[in-house]
C-alpha positions in Angstrom: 0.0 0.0 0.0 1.6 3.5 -0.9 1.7 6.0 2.0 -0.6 8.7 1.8 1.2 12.1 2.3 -0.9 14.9 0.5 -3.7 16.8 1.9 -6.5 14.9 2.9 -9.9 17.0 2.4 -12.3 17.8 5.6 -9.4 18.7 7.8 -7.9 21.4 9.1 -5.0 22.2 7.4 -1.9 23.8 9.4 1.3 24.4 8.3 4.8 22.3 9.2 2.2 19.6 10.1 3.3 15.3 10.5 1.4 13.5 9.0 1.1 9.8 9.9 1.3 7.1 7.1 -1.8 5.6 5.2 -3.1 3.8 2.1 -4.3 6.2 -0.5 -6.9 3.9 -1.7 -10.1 4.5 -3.9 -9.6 7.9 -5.2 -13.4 8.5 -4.8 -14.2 6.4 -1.9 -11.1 6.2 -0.2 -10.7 3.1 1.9 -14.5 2.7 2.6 -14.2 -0.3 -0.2 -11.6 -1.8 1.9 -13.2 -1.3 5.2 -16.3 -2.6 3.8 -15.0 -6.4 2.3 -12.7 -7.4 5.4 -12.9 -5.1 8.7 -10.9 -7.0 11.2 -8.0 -7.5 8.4 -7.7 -3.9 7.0 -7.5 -2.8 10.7 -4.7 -5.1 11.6 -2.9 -4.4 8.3 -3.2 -1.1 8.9 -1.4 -1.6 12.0 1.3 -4.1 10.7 1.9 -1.7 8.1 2.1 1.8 9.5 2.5 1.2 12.9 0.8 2.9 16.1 -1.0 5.5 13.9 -2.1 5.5 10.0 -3.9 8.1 8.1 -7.2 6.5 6.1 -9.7 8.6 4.4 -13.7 7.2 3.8 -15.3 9.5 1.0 -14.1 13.4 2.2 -13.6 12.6 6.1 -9.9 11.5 7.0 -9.6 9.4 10.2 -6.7 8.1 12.3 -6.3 4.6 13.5 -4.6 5.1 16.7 -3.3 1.7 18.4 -1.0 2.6 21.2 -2.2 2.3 24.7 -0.5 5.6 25.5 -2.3 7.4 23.3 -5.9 5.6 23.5 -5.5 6.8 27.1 -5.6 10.1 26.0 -8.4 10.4 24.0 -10.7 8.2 26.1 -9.6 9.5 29.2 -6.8 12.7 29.6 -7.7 14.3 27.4 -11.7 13.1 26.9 -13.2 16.7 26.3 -11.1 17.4 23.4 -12.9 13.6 21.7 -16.7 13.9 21.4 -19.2 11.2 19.5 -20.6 14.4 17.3 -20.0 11.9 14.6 -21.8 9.9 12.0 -20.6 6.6 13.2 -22.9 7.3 16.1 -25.1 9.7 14.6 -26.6 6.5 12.8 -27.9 5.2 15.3 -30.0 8.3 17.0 -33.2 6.5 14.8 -32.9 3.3 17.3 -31.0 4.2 20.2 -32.2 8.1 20.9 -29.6 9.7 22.7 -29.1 7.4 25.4 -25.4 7.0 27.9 -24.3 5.5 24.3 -24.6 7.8 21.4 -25.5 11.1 23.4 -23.0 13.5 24.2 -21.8 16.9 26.0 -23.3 18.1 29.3 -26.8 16.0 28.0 -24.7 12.9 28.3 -23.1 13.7 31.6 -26.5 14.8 33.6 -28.0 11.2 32.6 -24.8 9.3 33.4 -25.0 11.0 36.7 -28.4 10.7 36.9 -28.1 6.8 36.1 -24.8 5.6 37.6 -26.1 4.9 40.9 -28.2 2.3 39.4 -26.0 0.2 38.8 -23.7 0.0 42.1 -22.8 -3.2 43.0 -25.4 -4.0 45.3 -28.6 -3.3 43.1 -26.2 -5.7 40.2 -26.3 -8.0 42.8 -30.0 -8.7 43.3 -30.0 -10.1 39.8 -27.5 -13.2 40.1 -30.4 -15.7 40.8 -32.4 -14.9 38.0 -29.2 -15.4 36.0 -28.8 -18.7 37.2 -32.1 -19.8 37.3 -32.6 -18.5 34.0 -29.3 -20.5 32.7 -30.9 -24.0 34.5 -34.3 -23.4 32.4 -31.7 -23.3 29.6 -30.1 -26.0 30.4 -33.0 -28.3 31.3 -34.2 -27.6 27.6 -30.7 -29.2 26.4 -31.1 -32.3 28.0 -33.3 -34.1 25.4 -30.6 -32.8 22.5 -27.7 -34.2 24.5 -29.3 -37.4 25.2 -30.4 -37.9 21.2 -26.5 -36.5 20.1 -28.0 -33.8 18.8 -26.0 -30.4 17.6 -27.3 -26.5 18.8 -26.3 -23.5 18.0 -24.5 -21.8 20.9 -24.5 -18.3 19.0 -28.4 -18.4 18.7 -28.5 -20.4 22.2 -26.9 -17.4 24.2 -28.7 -14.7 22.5 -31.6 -16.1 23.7 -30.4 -16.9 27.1 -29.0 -13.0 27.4 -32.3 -11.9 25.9 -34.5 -13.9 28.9 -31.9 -12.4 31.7 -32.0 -8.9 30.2 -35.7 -9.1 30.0 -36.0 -10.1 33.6 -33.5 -7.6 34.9 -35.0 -5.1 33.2 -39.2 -5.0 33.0 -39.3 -8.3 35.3 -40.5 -10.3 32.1 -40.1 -13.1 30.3 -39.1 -12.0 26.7 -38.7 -15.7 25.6 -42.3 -16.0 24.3 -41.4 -12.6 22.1 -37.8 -14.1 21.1 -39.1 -14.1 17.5 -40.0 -10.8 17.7 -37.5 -8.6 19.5 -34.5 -10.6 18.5 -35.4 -10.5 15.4 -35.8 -6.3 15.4 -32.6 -6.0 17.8 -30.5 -8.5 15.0 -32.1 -6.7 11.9 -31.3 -2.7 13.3 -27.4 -4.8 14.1 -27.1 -5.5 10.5 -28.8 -2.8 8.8 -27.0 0.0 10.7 -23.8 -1.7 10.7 -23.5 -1.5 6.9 -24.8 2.2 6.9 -21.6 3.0 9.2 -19.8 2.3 5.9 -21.8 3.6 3.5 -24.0 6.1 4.5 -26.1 6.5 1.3 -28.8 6.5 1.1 -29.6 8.3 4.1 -32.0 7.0 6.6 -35.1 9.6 5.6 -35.1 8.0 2.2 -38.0 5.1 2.4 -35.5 2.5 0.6 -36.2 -0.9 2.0 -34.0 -1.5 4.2 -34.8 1.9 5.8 -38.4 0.6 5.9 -37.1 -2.3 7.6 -35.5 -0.9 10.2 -38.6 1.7 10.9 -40.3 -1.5 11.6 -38.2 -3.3 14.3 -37.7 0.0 15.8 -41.6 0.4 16.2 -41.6 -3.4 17.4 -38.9 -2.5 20.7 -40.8 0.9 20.8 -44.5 -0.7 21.7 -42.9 -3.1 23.6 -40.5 -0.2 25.9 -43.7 2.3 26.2 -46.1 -0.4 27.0 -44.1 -1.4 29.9 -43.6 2.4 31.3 -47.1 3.0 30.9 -47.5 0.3 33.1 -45.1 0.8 35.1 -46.6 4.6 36.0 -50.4 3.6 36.3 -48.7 1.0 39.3 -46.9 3.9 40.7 -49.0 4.9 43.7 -49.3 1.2 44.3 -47.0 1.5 47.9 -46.6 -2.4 47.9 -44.6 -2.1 44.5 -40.4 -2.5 44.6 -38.2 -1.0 42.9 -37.0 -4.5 41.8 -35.6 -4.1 38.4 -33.7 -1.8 36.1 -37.3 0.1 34.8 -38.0 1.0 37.7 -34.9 1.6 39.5 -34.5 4.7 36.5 -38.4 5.6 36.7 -37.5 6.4 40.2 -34.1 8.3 40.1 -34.3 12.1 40.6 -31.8 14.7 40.3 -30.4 16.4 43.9 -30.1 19.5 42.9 -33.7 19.7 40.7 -35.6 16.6 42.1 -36.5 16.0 38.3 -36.6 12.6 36.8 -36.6 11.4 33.0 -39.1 11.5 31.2 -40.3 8.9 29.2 -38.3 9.6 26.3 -35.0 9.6 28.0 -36.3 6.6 29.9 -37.2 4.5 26.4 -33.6 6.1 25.2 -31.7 4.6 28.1 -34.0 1.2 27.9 -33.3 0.4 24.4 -29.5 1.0 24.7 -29.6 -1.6 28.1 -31.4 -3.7 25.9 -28.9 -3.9 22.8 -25.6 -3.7 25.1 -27.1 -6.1 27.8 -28.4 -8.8 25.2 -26.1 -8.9 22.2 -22.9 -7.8 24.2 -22.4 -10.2 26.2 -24.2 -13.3 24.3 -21.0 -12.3 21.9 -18.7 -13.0 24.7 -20.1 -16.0 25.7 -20.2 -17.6 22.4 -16.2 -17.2 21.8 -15.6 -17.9 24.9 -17.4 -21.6 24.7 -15.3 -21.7 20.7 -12.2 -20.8 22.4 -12.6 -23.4 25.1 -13.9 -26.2 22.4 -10.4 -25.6 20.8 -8.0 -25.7 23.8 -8.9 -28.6 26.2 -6.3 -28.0 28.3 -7.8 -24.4 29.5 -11.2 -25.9 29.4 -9.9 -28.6 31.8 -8.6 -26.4 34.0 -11.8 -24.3 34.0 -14.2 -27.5 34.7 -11.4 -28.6 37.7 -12.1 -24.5 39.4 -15.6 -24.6 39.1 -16.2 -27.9 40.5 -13.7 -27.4 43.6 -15.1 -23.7 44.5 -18.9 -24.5 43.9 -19.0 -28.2 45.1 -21.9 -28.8 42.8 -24.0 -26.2 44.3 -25.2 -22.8 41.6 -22.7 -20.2 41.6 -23.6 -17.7 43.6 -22.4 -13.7 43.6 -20.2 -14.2 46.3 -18.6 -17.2 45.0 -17.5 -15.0 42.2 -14.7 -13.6 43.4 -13.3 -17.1 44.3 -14.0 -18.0 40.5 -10.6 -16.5 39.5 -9.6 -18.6 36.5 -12.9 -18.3 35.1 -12.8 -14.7 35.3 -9.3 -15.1 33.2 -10.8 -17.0 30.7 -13.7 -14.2 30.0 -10.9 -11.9 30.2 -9.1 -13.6 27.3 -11.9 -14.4 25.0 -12.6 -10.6 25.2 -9.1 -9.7 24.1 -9.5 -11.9 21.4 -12.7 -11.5 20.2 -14.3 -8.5 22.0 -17.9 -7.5 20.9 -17.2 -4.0 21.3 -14.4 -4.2 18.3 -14.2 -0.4 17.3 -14.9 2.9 18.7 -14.7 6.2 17.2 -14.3 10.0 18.1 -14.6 12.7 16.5 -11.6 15.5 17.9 -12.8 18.6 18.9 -9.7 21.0 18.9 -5.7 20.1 17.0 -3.7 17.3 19.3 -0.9 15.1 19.0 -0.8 11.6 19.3 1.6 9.0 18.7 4.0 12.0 17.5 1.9 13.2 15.1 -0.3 16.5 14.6 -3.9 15.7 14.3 -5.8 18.3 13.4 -9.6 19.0 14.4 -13.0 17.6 12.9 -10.8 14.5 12.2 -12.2 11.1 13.1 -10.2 8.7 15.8 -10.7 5.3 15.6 -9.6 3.0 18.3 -10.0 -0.8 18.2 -9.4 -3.0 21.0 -9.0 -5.6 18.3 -5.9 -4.6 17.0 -4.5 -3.2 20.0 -5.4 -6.5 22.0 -3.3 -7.8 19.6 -0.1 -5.6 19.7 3.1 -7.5 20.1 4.9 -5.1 22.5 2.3 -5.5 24.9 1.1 -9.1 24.3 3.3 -12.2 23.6 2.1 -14.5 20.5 -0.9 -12.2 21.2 -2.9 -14.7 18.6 -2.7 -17.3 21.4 -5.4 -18.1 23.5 -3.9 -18.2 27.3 -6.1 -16.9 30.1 -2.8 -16.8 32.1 -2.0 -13.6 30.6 -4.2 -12.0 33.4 -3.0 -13.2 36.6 -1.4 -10.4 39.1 2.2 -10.8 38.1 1.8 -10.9 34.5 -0.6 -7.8 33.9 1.4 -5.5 36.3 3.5 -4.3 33.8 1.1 -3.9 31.1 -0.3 -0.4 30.5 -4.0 0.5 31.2 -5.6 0.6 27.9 -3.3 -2.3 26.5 -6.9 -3.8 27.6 -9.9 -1.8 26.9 -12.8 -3.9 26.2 -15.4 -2.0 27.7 -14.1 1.5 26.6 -12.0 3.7 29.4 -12.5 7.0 31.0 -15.5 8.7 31.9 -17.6 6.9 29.2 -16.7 3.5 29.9 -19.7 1.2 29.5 -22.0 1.7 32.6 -22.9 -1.8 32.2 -19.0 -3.8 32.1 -20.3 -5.4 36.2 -23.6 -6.6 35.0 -22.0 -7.6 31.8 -19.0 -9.5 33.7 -20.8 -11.0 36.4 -23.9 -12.2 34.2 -21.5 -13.9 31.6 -19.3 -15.3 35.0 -22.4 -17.1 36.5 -23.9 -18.1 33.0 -20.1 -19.9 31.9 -19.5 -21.5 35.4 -23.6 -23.0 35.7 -23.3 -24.7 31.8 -19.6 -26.0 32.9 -21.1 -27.5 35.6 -22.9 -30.1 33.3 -21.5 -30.1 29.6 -18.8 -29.5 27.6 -19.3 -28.0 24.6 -17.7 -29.3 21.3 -17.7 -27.5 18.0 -19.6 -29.4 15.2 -16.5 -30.4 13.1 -14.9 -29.2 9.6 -17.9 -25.9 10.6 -16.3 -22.8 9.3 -15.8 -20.2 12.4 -15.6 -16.8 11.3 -15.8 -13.7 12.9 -18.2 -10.4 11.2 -17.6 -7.2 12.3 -21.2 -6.0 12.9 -22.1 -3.3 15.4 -20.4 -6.4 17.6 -18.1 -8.9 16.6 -20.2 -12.5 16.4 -19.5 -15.3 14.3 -20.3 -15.6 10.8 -22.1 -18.3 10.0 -23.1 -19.4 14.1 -21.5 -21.8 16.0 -23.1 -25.1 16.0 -22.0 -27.5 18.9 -22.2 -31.0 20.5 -23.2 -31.1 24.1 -20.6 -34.3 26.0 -21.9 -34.2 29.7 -19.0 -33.7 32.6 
């Protein structure tokens, strides 16, 4: 790939600038062609290539991969004002998510995550590790009859369904298995539709093309569902024997100190629908690899059986077992430096900086993908290997911060990460308990970079009890 060294348009343009390396590519679309037929491989070429920060343009907009820990430190947290998400990439999405913790920004953004971060301390998280469990046993008892007859299932579609019940209960205190048709179905569709606007933005969204139509539609489908509930949920509020119990109405009830005000309905359905997408996709993402991962390395997978069946003594895992759950807390860990859902974020820079040794001039876009960086060789040895060792004490203390950033970093990381962690923590070690999972073989696994990384074309596997 030739380096790109003239003057890229939409930037500011400042004299005695450096300019980091780049591909020229399409002279039209720029690299939006290449983005578009292999993500994950033009990103880490990128890197392989032009090293800790490369120069890209899609259509007009230049934008900087930046891969160094170092400086994804400073634009997710020391310097986070100068990085905002006033950007199409997130823009996009306003038609689905509103402007919930995700996509909104500015002093809008930081009232609601004020407003909502008490939510989710530790101790309300905690109330929901029995319906995770529970829910994982209903799961499991509908496995038995497929393990018995030999039978193959697909883990992908099995854990977004499994998410999908837990998020549901967590947060309406419903079952959303009946509607799994229906709302997975919508979430899945917006997932694909969106992710391939992200890349080409044409036509826009207001333009009644298909799949614009389509995506009207499973919006209206979470929509009826979100309202429906809220209406609800206020016609029982002066009911005095009703809990605050799950996520509705733990942000129905929150009120500003200073004003006393809540959210209205609209920021309520906002910050629903983004729980929703992160809470259910997310993390059914991370389970899937990790149950891949462990198919393909017996030797972790053994070790992970041997934990949970010395610290649990056959009994459900519990929320205070967790902590005692160490190497299975690795092996999440490792599965989402390999393959984590989040797989790309982007900025959009407010004011001139420098990063990596180069000037970056304002209204530019910053990438930053824990993919690539998960992958960086001065930070991670044969970082293609899968070894949940890597995050014991001894061997992360050297290792910078955001070498690891799965979940974001700064004031924006994802208010969720907790529930995510400890809902995917009790889901792995309750299946491990009773199967071991083995990939169906000569199946192609592939990952697609969606709006989260999943695998191509699923992940069908045998159940072999323990």
């Amino acid at each position: 790939m030739p380096e790109l060294t003239t003057k890229t348009p939409g930037a500011t343009s400042l004299p005695r600038r450096r300019t980091p390396p780049g591909p020229h590519g399409h002279p039209l679309l720029g690299s939006a062609p290449d983005m578009q037929r292999d993500r994950l491989g033009f990103l880490l070429r990128l890197t392989q290539q032009y090293g800790d920060v490369s120069l890209m343009r899609f259509l007009i907009w230049p934008a900087y991969l930046v891969n160094h820990p170092h400086d994804v430190k400073r634009v997710l947290q020391e310097n986070h004002r100068n990085y905002n998400k006033d950007i199409f990439t997130y823009k996009v999405f306003h038609p689905f998510l509103g402007k919930g913790l995700l996509t909104n920004d500015g002093s809008s953004w930081l009232h609601q995550r004020r407003l909502i971060q008490p939510t989710f301390h530790r101790k309300n998280l905690a109330t929901f590790g029995t319906l995770m469990t529970k829910t994982t046993v209903a799961m499991l008892e509908r496995w038995q009859s497929k393990a018995s007859r030999g039978e193959s299932l697909d883990v992908f579609n099995e854990m977004m369904r499994l998410t999908q019940r837990i998020v549901g209960q967590a947060l309406f205190s419903i079952d959303l298995d009946n509607e799994t048709d229906t709302v997975g179905q919508a979430v899945t569709t917006l997932s694909e539709l969106l992710s391939g606007y992200i890349y080409a933005p044409f036509p826009p969204l207001s333009v009644p093309t298909s799949r614009n139509r389509r995506m009207q539609a499973a919006t209206r489908t979470l929509d009826n569902m979100v309202y429906s509930l809220i209406n609800e949920r206020h016609r029982r509020a002066g009911d005095t024997n009703e809990e605050a119990v799950d996520l509705l109405s733990l942000l129905l009830s929150v009120r500003d100190e200073e004003t006393g005000q809540g959210m209205n309905d609209k920021q309520v359905r906002d910050e629903v629908i983004t729980l929703l997408v992160a809470g259910h996709e997310t993390t059914s993402n991370l389970l899937t690899w990790t149950w891949y991962l462990l198919s393909q390395h017996p030797e972790v997978e053994q070790r992970l059986h041997a934990e949970v069946d010395k610290v649990l003594g056959g009994q459900l895992p519990t929320v205070e077992k967790l902590s005692e759950l160490r190497y299975t807390h690795m092996v999440l860990e490792e599965t989402l430096r390999l393959y984590p859902p989040a797989w790309i974020f982007s900025r959009k820079i407010i004011a001139d900086d420098e990063l990596g040794g180069y000037d970056i001039p304002k209204n530019s876009m910053i990438l930053l993908s824990p993919y690539t960086t998960h992958r960086h060789p001065a930070f991670w040895e044969d970082p293609e290997e899968f070894d949940p060792e890597r995050f014991t004490p001894e061997r992360s203390a050297g290792r910078p911060h955001y070498a690891y950033f799965p979940f974001g970093g700064g004031p924006r990381m994802c208010i969720g990460s907790s529930f995510a962690m400890m809902e995917a923590q009790l889901v792995l070690a309750t299946i491990a308990q009773r199967y071991s999972l083995r990939l169906v073989p000569g199946h192609l696994v592939e990952p697609e970079a969606l709006v989260t990384l999943r695998p191509k074309h699923g992940l069908p596997m045998l159940l072999q009890d323990v």
